[in-house]
C-alpha positions as CSV (number, residue, x, y, z in Angstrom):
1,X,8.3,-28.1,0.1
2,X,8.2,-24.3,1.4
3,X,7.7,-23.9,5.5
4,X,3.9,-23.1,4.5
5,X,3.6,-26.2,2.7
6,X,-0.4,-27.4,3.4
7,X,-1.4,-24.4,4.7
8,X,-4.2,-22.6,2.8
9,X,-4.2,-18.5,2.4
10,X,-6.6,-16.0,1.9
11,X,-5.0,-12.8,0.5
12,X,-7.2,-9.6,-0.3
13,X,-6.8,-6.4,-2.4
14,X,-3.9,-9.1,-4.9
15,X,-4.2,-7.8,-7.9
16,X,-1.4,-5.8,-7.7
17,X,1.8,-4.1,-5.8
18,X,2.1,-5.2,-2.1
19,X,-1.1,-7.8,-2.3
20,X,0.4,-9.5,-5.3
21,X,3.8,-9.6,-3.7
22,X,2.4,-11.3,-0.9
23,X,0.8,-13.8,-2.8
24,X,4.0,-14.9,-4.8
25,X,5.6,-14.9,-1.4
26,X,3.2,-17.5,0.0
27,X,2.9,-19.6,-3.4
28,X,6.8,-19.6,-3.9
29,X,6.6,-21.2,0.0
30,X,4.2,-24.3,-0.6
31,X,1.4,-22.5,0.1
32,X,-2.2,-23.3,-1.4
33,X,-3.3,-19.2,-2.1
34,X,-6.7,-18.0,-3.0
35,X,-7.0,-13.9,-3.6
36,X,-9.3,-11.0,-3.8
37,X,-9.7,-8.4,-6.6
38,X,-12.0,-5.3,-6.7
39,X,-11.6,-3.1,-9.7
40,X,-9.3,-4.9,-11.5
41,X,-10.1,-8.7,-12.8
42,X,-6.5,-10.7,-12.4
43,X,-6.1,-14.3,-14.1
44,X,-3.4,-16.0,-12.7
45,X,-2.0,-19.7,-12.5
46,X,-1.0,-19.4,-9.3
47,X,-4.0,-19.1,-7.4
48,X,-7.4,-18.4,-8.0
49,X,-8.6,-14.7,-7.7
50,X,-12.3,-14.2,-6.1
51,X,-14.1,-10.9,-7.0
52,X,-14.3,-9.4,-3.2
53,X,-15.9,-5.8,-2.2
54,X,-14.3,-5.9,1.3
55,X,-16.8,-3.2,2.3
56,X,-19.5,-5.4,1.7
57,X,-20.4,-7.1,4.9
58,X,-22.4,-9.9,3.5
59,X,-20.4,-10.8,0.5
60,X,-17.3,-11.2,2.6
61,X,-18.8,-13.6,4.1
62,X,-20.2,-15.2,1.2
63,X,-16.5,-14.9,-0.1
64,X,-14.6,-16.7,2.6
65,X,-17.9,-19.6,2.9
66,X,-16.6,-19.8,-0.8
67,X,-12.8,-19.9,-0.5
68,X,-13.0,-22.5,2.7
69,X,-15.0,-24.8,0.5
70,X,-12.7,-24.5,-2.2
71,X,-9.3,-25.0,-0.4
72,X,-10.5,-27.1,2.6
73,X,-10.2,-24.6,5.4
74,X,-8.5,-20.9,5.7
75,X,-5.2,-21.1,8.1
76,X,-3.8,-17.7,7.2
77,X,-5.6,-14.6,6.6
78,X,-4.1,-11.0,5.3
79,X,-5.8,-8.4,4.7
80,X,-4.3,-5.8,2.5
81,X,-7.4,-4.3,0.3
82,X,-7.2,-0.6,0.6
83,X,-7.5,2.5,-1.1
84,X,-6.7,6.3,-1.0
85,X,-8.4,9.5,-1.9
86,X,-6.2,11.8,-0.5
87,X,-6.8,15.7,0.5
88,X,-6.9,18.1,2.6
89,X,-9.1,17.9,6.0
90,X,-11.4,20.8,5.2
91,X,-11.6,20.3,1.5
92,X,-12.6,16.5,2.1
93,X,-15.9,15.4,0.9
94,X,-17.8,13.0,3.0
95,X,-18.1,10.6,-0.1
96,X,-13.7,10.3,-0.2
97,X,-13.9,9.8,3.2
98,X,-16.7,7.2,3.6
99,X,-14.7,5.6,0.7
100,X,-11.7,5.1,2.2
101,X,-12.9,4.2,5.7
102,X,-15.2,1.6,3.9
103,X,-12.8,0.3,2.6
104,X,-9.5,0.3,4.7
105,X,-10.7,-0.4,8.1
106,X,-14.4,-2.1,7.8
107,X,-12.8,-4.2,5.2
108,X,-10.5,-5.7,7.7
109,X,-13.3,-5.8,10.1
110,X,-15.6,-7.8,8.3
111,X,-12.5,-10.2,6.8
112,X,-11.9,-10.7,10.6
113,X,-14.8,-11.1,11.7
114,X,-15.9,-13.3,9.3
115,X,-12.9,-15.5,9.3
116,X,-13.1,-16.0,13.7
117,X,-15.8,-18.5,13.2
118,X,-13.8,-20.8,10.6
119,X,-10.1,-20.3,12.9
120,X,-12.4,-21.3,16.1
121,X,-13.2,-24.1,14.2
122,X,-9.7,-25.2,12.8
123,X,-8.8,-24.6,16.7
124,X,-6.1,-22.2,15.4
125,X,-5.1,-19.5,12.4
126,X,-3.2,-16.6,11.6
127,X,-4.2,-12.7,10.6
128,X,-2.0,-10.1,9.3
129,X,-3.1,-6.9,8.5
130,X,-1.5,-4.4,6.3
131,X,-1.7,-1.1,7.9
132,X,1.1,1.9,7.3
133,X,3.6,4.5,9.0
134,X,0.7,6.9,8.3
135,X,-1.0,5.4,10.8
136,X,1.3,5.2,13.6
137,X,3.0,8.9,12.2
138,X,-0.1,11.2,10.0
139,X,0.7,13.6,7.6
140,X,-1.4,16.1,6.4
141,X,-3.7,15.6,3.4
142,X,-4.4,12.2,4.4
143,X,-7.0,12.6,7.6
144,X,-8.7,9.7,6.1
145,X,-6.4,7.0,4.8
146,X,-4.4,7.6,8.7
147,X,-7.5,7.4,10.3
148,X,-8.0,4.4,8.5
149,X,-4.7,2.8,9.3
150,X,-4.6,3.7,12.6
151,X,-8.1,2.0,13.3
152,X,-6.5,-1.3,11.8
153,X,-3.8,-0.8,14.6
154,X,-5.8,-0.8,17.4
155,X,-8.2,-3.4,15.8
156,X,-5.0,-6.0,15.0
157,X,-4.8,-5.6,19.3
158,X,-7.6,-5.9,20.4
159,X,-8.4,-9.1,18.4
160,X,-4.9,-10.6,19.5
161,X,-6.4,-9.4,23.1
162,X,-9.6,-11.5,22.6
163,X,-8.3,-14.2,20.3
164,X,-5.1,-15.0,21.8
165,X,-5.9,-18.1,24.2
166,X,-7.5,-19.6,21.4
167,X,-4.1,-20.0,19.5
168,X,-5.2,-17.0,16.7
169,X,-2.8,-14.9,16.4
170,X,-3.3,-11.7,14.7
171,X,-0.4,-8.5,13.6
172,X,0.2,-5.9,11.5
173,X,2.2,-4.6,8.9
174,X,3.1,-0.7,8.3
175,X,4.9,-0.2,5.5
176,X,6.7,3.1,4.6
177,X,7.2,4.4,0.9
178,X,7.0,1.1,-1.1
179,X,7.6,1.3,-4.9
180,X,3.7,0.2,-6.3
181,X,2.2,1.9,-8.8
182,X,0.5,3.9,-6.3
183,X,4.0,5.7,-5.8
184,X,4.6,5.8,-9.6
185,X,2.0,7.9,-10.0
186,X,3.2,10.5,-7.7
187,X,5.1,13.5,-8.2
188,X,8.3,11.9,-9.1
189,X,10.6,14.8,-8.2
190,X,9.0,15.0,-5.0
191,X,9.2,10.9,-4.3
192,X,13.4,11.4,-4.9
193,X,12.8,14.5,-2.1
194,X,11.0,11.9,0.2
195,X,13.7,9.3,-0.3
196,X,16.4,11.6,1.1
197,X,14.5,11.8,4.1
198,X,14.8,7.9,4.8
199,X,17.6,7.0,6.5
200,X,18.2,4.0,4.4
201,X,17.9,6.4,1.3
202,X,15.5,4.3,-0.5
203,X,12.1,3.4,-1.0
204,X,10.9,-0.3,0.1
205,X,10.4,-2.8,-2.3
206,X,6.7,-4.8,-2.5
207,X,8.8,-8.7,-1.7
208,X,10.3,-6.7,1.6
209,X,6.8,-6.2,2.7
210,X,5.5,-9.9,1.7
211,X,8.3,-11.2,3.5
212,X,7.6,-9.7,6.7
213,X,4.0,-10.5,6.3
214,X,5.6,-14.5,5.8
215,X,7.5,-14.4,8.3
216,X,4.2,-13.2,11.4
217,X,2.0,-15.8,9.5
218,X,4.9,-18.4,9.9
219,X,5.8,-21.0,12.9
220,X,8.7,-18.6,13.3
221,X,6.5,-15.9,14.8
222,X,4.5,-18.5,17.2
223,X,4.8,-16.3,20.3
224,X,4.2,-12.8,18.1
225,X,0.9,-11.2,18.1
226,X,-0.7,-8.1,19.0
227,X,2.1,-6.0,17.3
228,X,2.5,-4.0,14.5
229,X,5.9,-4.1,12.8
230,X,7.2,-1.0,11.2
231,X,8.7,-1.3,7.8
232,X,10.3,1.6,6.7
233,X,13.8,1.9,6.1
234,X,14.2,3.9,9.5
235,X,11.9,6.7,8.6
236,X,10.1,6.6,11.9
């Protein structure tokens, strides 16, 4: 049966890497998954993908009125949807930042916010957000992304803060370097550099990051929320 067996998931940003992961994770535990695509249309048999600009404030919530018809409710939410549009600070355009700010951290806003109302309502629910070590440690040419992921942090506490006597929990994620084909497209030489710097001498894999997100969405996490757990193979 899977330990999320009758439990219904709302994944965003699933059309590939860690979100995809995630959803395999969840399906391959009983789950009942719907997911969000941006850029890339996905068809998939094991869940049905929604075309979701996180950014967009109203069609969030026109996206979520949607998925809690469909599936009969919404007990676990994670937001993942992100970008990058990395650079240096005073090279940066405004438009690269807005984009990634847009989309990062007032997509998990309005996912949150949006999904409160149908958790009050259930009388419970889980939210896990996907932030990253850039976050919690910057480096440079990435002023936006970190800021990004840093804002998730302190959002992911202060909605555990708010939503915690209402039995919603809500953490986060950080992972470190995670093989996606965001790190495929970097400078390879340098990405074998970067991995002698973990101390686990590897990068992460996409499933070890779904299954951390499994297990703060699962019963085994019941008194966990507020946090953000670091996934890195020891790089911070």
């Amino acid at each position: 049966m899977g330990r999320f067996a009758g439990k219904k998931v709302l994944v965003t940003g699933a059309s590939r890497g860690i979100g995809a992961a995630i959803v395999d994770e969840f399906v391959n535990e009983g789950a009942t998954v719907a997911a969000t695509y941006n850029s890339r249309p996905v068809e998939s048999d094991k869940c049905k993908f929604y075309h979701l600009n996180v950014s967009d404030a109203e069609e969030v919530k026109q996206v979520i009125g949607s998925v809690k018809e469909d599936l009969g409710g919404i007990d676990i939410l994670v937001n993942n949807a992100g970008v990058t549009s990395d650079g240096l600070l005073m090279l940066m355009t405004d438009e690269n930042w807005d984009k990634v700010i847009q989309t990062n951290l007032y997509g998990c806003f309005n996912a949150t916010k949006a999904i409160l109302p149908v958790m009050l309502e259930q009388k419970g629910g889980v939210i896990v957000n996907v932030s990253s070590v850039a976050g919690l440690r910057p480096g440079a040419g990435q002023a936006n992304y970190s800021a990004s992921k840093a804002g998730i942090v302190s959002l992911t506490q202060t909605a555990a803060k708010e939503m915690g006597r209402r039995r919603i929990r809500v953490n986060a994620v950080a992972p470190g370097f995670i093989e996606t084909e965001m790190t495929a497209n970097m400078n390879q030489m340098e990405l074998k550099e970067r991995a002698k710097t973990i101390p686990m001498r590897r990068l992460g894999q996409a499933r070890e990051i779904a299954k951390t997100v499994a297990f703060l969405a699962s019963d085994d996490a019941s008194y966990i929320t507020g946090q953000t757990i670091v996934v890195d193979g020891g790089l911070i």
